[in-house]
Backbone of each chain as ProteinMPNN parsed JSONL, in Angstrom:
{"seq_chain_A": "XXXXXXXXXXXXXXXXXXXXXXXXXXXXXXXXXXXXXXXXXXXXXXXXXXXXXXXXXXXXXXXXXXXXXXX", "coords_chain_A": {"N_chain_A": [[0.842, -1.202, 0.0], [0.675, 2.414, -1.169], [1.557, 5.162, 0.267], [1.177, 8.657, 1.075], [3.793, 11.184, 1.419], [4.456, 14.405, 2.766], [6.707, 17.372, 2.202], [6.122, 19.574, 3.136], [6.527, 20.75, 5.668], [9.306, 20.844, 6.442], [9.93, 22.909, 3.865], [8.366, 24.771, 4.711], [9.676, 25.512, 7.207], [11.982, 26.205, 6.045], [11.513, 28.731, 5.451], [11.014, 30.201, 7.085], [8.241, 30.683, 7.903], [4.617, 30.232, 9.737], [2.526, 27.852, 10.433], [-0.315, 29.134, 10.359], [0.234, 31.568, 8.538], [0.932, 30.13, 5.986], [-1.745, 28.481, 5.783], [-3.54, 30.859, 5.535], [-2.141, 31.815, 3.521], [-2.873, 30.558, 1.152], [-5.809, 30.351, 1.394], [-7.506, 28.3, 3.35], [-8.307, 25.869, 6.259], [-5.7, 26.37, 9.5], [-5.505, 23.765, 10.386], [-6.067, 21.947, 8.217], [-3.21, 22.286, 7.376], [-1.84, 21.0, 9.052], [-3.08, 18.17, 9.101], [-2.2, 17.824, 6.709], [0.599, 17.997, 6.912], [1.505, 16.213, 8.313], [0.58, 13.945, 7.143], [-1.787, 13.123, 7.406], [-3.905, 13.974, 5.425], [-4.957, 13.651, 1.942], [-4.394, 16.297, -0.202], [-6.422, 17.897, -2.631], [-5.876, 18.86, -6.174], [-5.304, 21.392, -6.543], [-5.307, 22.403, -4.667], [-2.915, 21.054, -3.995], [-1.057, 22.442, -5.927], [-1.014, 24.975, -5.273], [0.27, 25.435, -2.685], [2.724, 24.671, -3.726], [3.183, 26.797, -5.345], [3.774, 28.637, -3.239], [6.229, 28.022, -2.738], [7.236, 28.304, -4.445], [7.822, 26.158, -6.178], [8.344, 22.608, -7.32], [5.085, 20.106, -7.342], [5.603, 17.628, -7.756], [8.124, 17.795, -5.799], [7.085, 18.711, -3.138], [5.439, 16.406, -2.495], [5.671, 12.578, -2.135], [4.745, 9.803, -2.632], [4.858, 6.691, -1.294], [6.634, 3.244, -0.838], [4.426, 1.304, 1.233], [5.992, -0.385, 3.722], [4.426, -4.195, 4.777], [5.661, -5.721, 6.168]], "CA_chain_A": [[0.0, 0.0, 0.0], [1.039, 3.165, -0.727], [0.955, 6.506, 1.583], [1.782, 10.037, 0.92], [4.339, 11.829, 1.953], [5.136, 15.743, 2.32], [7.789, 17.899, 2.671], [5.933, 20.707, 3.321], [7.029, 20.87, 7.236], [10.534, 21.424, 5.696], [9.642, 24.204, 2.984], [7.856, 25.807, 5.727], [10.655, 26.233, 8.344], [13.543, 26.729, 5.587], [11.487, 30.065, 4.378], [10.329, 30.683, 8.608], [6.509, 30.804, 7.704], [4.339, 29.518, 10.238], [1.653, 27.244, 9.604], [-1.146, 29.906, 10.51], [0.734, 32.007, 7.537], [0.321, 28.989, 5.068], [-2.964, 28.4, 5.611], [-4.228, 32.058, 5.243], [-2.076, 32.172, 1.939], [-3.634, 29.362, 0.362], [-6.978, 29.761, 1.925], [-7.926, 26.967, 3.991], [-8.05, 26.508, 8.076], [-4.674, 25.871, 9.84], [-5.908, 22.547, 11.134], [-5.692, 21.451, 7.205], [-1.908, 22.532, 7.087], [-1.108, 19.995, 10.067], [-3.129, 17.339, 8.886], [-1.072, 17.417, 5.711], [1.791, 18.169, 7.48], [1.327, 14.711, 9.396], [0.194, 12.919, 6.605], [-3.088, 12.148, 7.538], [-4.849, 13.99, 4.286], [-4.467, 13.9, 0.729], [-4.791, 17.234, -0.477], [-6.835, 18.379, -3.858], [-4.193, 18.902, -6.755], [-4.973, 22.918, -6.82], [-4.497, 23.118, -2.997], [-1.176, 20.942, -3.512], [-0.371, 23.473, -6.574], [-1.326, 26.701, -4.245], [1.321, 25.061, -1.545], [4.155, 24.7, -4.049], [3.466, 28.093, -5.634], [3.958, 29.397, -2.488], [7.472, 27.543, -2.278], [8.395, 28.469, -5.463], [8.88, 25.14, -5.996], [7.152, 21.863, -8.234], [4.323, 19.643, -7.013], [6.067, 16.422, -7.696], [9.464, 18.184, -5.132], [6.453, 18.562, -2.3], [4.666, 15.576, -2.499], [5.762, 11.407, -2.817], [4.05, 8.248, -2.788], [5.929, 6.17, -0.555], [5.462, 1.948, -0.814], [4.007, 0.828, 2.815], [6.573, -2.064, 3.954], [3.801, -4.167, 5.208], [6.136, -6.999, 7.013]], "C_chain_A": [[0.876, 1.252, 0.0], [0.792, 4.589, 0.042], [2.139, 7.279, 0.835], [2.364, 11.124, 1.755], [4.71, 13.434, 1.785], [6.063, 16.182, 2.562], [7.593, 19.303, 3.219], [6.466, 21.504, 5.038], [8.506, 22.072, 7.056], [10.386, 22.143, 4.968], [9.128, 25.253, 4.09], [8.666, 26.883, 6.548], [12.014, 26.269, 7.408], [13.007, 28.455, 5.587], [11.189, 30.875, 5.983], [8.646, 31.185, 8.956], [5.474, 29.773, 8.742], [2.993, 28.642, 9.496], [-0.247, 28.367, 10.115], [-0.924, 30.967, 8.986], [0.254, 31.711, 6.235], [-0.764, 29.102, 4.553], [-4.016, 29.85, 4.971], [-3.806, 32.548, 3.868], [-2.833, 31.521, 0.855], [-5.119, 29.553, 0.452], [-7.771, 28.663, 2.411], [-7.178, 27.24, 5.962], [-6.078, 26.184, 8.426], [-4.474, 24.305, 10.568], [-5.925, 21.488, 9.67], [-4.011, 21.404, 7.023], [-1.089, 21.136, 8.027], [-1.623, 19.021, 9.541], [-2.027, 16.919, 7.688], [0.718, 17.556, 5.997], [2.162, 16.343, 8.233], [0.638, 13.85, 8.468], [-1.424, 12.399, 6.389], [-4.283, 12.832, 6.288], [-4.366, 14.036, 2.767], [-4.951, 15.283, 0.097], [-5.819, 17.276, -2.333], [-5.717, 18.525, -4.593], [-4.361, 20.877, -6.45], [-4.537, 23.056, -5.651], [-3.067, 22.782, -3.125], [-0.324, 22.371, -4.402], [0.212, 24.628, -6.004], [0.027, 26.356, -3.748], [2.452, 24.878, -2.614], [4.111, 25.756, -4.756], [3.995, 28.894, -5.096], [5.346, 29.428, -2.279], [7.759, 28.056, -3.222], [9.098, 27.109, -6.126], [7.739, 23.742, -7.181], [6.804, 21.143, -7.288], [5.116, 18.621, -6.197], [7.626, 16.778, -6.063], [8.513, 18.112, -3.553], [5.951, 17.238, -2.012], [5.317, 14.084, -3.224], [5.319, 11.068, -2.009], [5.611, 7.316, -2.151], [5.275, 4.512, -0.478], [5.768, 1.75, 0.937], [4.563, -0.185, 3.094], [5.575, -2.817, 4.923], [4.59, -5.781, 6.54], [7.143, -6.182, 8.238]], "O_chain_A": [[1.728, 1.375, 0.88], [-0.359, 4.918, 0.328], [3.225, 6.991, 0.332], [1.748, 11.822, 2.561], [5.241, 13.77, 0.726], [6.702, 15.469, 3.336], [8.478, 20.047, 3.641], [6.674, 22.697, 5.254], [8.72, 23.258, 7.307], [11.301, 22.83, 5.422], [9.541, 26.408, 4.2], [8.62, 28.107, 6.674], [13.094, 26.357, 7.991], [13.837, 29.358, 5.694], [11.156, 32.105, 6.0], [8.119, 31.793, 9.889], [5.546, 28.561, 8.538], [2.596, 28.765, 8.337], [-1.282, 27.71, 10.0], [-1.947, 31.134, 8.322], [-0.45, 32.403, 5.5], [-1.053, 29.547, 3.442], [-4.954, 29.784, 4.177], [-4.464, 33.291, 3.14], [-3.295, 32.046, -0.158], [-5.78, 28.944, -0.39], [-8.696, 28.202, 1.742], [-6.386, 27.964, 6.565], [-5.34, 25.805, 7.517], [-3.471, 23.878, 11.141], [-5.809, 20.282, 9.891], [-3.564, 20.391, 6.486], [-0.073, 20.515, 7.715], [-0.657, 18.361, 9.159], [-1.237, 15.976, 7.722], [1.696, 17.233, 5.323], [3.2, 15.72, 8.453], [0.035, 12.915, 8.995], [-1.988, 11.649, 5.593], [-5.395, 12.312, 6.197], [-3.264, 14.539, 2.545], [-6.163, 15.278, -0.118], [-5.553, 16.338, -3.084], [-4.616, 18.404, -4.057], [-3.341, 21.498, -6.149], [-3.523, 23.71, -5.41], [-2.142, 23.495, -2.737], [0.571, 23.085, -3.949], [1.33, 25.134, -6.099], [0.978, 26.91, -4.301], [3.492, 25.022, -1.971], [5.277, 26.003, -5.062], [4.623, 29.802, -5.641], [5.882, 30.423, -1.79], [8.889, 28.527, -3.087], [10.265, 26.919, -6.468], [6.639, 24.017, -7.659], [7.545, 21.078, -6.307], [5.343, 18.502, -4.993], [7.951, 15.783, -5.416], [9.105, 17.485, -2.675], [6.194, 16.997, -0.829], [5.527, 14.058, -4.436], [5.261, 11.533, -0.871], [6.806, 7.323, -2.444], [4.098, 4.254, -0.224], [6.772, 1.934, 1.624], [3.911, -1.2, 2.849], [5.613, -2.318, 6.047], [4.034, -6.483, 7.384], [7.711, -6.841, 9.109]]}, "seq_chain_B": "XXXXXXXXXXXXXXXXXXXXXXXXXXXXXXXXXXXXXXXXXXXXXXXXXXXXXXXXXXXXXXXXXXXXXXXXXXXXXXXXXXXXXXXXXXXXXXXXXXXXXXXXXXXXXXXXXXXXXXXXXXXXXXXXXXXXXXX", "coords_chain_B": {"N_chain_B": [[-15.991, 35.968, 5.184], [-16.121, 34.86, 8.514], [-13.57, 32.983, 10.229], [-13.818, 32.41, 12.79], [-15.457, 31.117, 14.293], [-16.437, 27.717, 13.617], [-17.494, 24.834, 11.573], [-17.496, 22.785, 13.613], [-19.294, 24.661, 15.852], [-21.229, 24.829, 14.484], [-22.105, 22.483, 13.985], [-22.887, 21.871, 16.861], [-24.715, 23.756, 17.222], [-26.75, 23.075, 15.998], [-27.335, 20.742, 17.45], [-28.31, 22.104, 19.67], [-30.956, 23.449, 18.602], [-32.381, 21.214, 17.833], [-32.509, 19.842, 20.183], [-33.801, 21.531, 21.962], [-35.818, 21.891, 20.578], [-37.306, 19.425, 20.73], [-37.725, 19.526, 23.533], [-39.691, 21.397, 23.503], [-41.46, 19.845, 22.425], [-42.097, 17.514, 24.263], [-42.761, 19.038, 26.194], [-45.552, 19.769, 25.248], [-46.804, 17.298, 24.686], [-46.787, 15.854, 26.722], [-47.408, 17.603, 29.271], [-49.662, 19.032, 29.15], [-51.465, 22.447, 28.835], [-52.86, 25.638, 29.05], [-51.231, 27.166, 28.444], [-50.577, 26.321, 25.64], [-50.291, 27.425, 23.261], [-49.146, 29.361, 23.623], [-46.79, 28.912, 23.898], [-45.893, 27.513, 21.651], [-45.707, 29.478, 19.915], [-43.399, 30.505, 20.944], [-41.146, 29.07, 21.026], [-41.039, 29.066, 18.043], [-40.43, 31.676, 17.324], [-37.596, 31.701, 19.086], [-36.816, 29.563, 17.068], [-36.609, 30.91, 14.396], [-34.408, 32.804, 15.43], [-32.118, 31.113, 16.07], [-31.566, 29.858, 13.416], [-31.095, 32.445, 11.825], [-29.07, 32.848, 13.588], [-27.571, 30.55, 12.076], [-26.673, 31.076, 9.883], [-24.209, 32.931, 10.893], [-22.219, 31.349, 12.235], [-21.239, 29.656, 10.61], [-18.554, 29.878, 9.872], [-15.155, 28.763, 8.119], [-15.681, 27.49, 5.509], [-13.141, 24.951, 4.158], [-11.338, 22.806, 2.002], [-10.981, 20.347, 3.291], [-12.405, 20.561, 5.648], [-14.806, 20.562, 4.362], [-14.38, 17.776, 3.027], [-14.464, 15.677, 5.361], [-16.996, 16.205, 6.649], [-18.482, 15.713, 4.974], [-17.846, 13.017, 4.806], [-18.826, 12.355, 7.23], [-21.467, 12.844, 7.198], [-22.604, 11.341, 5.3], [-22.279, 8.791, 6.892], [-23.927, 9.299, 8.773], [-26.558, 9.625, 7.386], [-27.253, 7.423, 6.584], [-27.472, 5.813, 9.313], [-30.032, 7.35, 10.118], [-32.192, 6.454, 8.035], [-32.333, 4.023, 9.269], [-33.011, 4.631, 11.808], [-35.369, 5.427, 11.336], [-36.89, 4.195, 9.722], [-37.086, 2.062, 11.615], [-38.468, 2.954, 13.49], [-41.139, 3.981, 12.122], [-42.073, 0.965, 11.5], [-42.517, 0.258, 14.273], [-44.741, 2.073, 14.719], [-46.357, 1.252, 13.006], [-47.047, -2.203, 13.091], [-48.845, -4.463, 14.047], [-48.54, -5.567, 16.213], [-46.891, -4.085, 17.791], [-47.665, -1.216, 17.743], [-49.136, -0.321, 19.908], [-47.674, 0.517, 21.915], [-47.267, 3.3, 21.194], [-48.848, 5.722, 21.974], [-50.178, 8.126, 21.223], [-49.983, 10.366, 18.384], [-48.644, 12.245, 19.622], [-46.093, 11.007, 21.124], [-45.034, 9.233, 18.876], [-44.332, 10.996, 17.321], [-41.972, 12.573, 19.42], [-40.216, 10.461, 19.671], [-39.537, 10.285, 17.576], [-37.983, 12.778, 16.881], [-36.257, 12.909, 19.197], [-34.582, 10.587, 18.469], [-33.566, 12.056, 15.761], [-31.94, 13.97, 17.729], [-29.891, 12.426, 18.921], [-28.89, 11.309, 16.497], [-27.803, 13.625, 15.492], [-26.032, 14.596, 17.787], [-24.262, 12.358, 17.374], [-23.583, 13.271, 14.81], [-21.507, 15.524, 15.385], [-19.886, 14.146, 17.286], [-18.602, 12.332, 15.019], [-17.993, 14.001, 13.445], [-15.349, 15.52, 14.742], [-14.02, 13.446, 15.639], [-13.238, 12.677, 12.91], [-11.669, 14.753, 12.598], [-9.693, 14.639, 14.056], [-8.624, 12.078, 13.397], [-8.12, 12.186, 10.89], [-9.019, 11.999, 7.152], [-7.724, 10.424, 5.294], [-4.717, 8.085, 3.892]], "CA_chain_B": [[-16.279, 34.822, 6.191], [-15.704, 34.632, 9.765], [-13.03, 31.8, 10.559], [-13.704, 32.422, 14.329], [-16.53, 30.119, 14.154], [-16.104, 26.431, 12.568], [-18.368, 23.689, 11.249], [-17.833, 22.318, 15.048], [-19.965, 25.52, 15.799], [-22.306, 25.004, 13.448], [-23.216, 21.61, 14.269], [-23.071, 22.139, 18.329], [-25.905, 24.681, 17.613], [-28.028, 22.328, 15.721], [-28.203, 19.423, 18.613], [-29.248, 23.065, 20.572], [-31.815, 23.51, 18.667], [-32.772, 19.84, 17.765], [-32.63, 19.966, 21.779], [-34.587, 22.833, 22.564], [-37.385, 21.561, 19.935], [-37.434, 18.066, 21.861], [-38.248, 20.1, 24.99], [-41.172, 21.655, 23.809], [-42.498, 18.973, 21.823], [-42.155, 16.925, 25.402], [-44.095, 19.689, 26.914], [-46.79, 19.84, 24.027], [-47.582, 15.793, 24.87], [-46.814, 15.128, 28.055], [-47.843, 18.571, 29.821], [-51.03, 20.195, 28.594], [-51.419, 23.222, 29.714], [-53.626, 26.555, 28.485], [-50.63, 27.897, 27.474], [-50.269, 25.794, 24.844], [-49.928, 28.123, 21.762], [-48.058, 30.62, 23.712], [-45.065, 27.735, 23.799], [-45.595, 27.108, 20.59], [-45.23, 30.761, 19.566], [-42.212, 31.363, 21.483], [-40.22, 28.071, 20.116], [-41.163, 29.362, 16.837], [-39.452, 32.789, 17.188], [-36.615, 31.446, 18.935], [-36.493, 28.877, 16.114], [-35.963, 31.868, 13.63], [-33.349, 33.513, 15.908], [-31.371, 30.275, 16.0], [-31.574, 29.798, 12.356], [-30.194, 33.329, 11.811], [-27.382, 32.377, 13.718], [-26.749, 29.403, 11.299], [-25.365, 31.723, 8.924], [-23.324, 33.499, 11.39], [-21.388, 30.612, 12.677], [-20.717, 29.238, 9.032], [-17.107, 29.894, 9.572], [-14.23, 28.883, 7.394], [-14.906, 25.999, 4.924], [-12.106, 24.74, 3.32], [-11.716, 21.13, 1.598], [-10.706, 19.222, 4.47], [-13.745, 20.494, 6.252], [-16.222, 19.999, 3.61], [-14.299, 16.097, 2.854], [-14.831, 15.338, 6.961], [-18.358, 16.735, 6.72], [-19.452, 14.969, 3.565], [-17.986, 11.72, 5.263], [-19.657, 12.575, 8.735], [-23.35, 13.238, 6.776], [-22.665, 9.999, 4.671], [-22.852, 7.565, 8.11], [-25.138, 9.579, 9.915], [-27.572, 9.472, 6.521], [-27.483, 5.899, 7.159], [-28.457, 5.78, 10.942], [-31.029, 7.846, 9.853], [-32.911, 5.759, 7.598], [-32.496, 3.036, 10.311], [-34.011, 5.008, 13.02], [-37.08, 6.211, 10.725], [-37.539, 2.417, 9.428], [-37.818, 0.895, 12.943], [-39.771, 3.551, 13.97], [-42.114, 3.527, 11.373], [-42.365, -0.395, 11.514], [-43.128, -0.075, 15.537], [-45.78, 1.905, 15.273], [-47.211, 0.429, 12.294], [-47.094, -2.976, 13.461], [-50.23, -4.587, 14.993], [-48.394, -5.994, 17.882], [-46.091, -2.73, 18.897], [-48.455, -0.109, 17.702], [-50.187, -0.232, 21.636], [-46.741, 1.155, 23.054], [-47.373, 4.281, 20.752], [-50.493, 5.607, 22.678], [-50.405, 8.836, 20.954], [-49.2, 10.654, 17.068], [-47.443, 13.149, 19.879], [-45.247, 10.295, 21.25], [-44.22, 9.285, 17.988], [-43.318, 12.303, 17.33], [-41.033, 13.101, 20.135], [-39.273, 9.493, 19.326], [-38.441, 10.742, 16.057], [-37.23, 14.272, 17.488], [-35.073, 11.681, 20.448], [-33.608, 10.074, 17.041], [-32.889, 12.641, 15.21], [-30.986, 14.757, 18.513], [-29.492, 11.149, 18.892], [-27.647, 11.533, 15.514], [-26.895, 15.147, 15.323], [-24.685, 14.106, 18.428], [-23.341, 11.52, 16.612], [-22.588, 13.443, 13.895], [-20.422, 16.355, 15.861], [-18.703, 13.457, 17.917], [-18.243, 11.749, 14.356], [-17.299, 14.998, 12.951], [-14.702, 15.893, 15.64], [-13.385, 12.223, 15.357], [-12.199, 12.488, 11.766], [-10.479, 15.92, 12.123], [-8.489, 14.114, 14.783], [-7.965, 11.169, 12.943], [-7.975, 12.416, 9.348], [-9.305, 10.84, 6.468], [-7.306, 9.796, 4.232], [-3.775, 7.189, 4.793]], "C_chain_B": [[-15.251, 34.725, 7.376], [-14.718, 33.083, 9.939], [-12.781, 31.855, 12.673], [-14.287, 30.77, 14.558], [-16.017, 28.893, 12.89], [-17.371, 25.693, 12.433], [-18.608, 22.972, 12.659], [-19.127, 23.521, 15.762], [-21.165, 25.211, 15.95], [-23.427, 23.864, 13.591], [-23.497, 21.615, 15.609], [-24.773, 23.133, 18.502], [-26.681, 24.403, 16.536], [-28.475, 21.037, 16.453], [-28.888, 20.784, 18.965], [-30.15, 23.103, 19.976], [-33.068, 22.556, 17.974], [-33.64, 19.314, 19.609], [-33.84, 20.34, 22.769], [-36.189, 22.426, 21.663], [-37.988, 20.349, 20.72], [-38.486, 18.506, 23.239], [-39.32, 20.352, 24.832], [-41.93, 20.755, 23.292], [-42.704, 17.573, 23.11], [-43.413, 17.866, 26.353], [-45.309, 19.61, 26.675], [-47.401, 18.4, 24.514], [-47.709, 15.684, 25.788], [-47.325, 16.38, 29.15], [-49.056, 19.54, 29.471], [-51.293, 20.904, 29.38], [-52.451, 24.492, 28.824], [-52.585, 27.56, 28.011], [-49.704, 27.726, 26.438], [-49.647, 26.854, 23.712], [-48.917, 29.785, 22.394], [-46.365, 30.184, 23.899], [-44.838, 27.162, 22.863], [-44.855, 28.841, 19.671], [-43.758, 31.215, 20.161], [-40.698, 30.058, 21.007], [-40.017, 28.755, 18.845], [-40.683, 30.666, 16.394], [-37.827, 32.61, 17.862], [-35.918, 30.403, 17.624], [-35.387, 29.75, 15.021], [-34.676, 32.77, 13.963], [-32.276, 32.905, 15.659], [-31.09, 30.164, 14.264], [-30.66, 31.401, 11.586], [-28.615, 32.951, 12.235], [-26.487, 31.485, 12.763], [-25.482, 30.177, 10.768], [-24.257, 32.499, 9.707], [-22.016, 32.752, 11.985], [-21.367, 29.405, 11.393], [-19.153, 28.802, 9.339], [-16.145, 29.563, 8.481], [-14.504, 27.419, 6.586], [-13.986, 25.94, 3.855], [-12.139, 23.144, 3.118], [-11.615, 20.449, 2.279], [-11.824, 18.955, 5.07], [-15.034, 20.089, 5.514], [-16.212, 18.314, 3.687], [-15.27, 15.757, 4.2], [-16.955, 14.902, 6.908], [-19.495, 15.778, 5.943], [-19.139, 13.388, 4.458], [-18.877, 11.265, 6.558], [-21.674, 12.26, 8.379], [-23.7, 11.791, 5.997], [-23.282, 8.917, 5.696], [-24.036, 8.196, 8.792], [-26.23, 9.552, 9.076], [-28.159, 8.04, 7.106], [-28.225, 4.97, 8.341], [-29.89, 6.753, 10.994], [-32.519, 7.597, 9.287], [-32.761, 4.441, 7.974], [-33.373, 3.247, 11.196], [-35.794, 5.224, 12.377], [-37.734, 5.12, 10.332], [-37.916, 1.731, 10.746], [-38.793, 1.685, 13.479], [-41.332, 3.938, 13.427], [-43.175, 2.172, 11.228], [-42.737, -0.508, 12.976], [-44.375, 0.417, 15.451], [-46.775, 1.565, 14.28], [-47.494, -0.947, 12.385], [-48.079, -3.545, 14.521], [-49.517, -5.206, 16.366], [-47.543, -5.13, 18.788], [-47.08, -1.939, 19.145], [-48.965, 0.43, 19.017], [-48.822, 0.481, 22.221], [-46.461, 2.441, 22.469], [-48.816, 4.97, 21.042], [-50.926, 6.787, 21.946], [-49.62, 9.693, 19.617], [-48.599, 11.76, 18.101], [-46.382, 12.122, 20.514], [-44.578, 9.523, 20.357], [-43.463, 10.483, 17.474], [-42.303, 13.063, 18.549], [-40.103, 11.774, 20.262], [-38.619, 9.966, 18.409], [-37.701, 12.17, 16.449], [-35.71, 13.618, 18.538], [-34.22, 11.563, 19.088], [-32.237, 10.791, 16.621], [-31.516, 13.471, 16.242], [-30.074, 13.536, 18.878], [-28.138, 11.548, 18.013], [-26.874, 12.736, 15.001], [-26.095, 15.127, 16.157], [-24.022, 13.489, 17.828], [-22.316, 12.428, 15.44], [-21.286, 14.82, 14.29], [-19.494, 15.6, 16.413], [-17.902, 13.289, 16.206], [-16.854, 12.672, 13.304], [-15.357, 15.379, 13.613], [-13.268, 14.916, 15.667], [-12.625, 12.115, 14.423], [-11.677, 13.665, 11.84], [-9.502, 15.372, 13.175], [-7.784, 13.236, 14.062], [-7.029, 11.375, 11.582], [-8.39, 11.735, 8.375], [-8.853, 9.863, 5.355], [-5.607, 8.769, 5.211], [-3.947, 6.898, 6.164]], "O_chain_B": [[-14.031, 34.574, 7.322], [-15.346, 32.046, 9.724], [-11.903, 31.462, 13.442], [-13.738, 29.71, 14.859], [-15.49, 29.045, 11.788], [-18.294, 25.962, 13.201], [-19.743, 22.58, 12.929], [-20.039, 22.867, 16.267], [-21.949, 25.221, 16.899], [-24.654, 23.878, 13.487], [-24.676, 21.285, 15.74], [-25.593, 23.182, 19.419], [-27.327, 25.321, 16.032], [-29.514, 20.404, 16.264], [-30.073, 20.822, 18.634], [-30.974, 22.641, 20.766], [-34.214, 22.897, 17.679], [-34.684, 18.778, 19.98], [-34.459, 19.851, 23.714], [-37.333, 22.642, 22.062], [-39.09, 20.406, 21.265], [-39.517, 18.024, 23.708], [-40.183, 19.896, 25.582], [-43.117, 20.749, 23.617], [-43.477, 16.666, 22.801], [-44.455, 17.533, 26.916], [-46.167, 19.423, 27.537], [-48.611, 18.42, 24.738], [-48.843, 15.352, 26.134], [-47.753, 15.812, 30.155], [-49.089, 20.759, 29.636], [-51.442, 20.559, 30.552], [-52.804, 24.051, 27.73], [-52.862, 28.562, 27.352], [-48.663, 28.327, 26.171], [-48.439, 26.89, 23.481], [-48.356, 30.738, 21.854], [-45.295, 30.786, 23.988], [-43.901, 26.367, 22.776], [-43.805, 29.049, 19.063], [-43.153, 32.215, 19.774], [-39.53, 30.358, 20.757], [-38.863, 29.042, 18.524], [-40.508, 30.851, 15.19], [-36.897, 33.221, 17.336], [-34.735, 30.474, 17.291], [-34.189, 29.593, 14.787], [-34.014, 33.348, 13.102], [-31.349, 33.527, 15.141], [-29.962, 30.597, 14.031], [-29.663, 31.254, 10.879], [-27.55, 32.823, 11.632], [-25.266, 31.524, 12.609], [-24.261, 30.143, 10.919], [-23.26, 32.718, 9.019], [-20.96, 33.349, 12.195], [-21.54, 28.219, 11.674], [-18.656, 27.698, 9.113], [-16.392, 30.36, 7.577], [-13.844, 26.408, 6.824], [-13.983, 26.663, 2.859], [-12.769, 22.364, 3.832], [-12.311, 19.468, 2.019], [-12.35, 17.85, 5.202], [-16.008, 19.474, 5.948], [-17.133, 17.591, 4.066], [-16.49, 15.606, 4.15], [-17.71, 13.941, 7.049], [-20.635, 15.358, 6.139], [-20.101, 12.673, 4.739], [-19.424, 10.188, 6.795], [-22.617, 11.76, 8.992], [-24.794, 11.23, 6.057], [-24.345, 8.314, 5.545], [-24.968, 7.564, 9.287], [-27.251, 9.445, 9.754], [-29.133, 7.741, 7.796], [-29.02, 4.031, 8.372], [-30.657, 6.739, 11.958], [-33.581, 8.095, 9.661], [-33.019, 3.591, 7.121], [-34.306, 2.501, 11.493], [-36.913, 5.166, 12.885], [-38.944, 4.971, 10.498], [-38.882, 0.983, 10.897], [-39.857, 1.23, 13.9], [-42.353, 4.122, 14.089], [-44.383, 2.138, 10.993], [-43.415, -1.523, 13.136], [-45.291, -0.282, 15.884], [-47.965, 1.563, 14.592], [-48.427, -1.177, 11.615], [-48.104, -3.142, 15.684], [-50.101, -5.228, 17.45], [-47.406, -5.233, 20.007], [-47.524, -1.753, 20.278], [-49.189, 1.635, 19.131], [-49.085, 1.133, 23.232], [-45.487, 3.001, 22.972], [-49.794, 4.72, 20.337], [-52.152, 6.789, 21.837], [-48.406, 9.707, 19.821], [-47.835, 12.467, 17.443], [-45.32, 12.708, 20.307], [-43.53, 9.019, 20.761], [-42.268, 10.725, 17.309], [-41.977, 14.233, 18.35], [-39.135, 11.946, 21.003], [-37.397, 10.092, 18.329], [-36.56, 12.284, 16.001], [-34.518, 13.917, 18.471], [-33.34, 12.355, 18.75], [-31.023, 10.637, 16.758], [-30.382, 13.609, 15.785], [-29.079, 14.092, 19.344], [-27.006, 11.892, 18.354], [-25.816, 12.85, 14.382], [-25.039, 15.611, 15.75], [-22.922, 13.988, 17.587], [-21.107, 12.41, 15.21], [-20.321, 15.008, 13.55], [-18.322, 15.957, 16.294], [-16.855, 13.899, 15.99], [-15.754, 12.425, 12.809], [-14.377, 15.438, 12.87], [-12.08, 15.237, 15.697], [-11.5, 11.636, 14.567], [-10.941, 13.796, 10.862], [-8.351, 15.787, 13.041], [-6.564, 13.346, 13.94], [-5.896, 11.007, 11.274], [-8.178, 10.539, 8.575], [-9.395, 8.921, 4.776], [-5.37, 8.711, 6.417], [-3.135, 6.182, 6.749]]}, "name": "protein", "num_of_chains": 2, "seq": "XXXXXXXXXXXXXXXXXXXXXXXXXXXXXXXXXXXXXXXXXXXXXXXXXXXXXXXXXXXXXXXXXXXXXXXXXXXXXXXXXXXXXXXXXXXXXXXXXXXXXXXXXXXXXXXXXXXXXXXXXXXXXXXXXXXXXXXXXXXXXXXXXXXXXXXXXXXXXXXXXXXXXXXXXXXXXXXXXXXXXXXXXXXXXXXXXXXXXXXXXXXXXX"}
């Protein structure tokens, strides 16, 4: 199985943007920024777009697919 | 749009007034009184007050909250047309029907129900922004 991973944690605290910041650039709550921060949502593609516009940065550089070692 | 106020809000102050309708429709059956229509009149303007509020405690949706929401309204649809089927089938049923003595005690089962699953669905709600829904 696989699960998605971000990097957005790291883009965040290289540029010193908190995640209240984020969220208000993008539009969406700050309680979305942590879940994806922690994995636990898959974002829309425009929200992921928004979030690497913001980096300056591409989709695919935010965001991998990771395989689930299940043993 | 206010992001003070959230969808937690929003549904907290529809058990209230899921709640608050319960109450009087408990009074209405089980309390007869001569000032019947003046407790119906005064539900019925707080009704509209509450309802105002809806829109005021809207707050911030964003996709996460809508996903949650849509998955939250999905199960609680479900328990919904459970509760309305057995309760339908009790008091249509020639051998329950006798423990429904009156069309106002069905109706304050189905009011029970429904404030039943509008809890459900703020716990349920509450539940997946902890958990998350996806991986």
């Amino acid at each position: 199985m696989t699960i998605l991973k971000t990097k957005i944690k790291e883009y965040r605290e290289k540029t010193l943007m908190k995640q209240t910041e984020l969220a208000k650039l993008v539009g969406v709550r700050r309680e979305t920024i942590v879940h994806l921060e922690n994995g636990k949502y898959n974002p829309s593609l425009k929200l992921a777009m928004d979030i690497a516009n913001i980096f300056d940065t591409k989709v695919e550089n935010l965001f991998e697919f990771i395989e689930e070692d299940n043993n | 749009m206010s992001d003070k106020y959230t969808i937690k809000s929003q549904l907290a102050l529809d058990i209230f007034t899921i709640l608050f309708t319960l109450l009087v429709a408990v009074c209405e059956v089980y309390f007869k009184s001569e000032y019947s229509d003046l407790v119906v009149s005064f539900w019925f303007i707080i009704i509209v007050i509450l309802l105002m509020f809806q829109s005021k405690f809207k707050g911030l949706n964003d996709e996460l909250s809508e996903n949650i929401l849509a998955k939250t309204n999905k199960k609680c649809m479900g328990y919904t047309l459970i509760c309305i089927t057995f309760i339908g089938m009790a008091s249509a049923g020639r051998k329950t029907s006798h423990l429904f003595n009156s069309p106002g005690s069905v109706g304050v089962l189905i009011l029970s129900s429904i404030l039943l699953i509008a809890i459900l669905r703020l716990y349920l709600f509450i539940y997946y922004e902890k958990e998350g829904i996806y991986n």
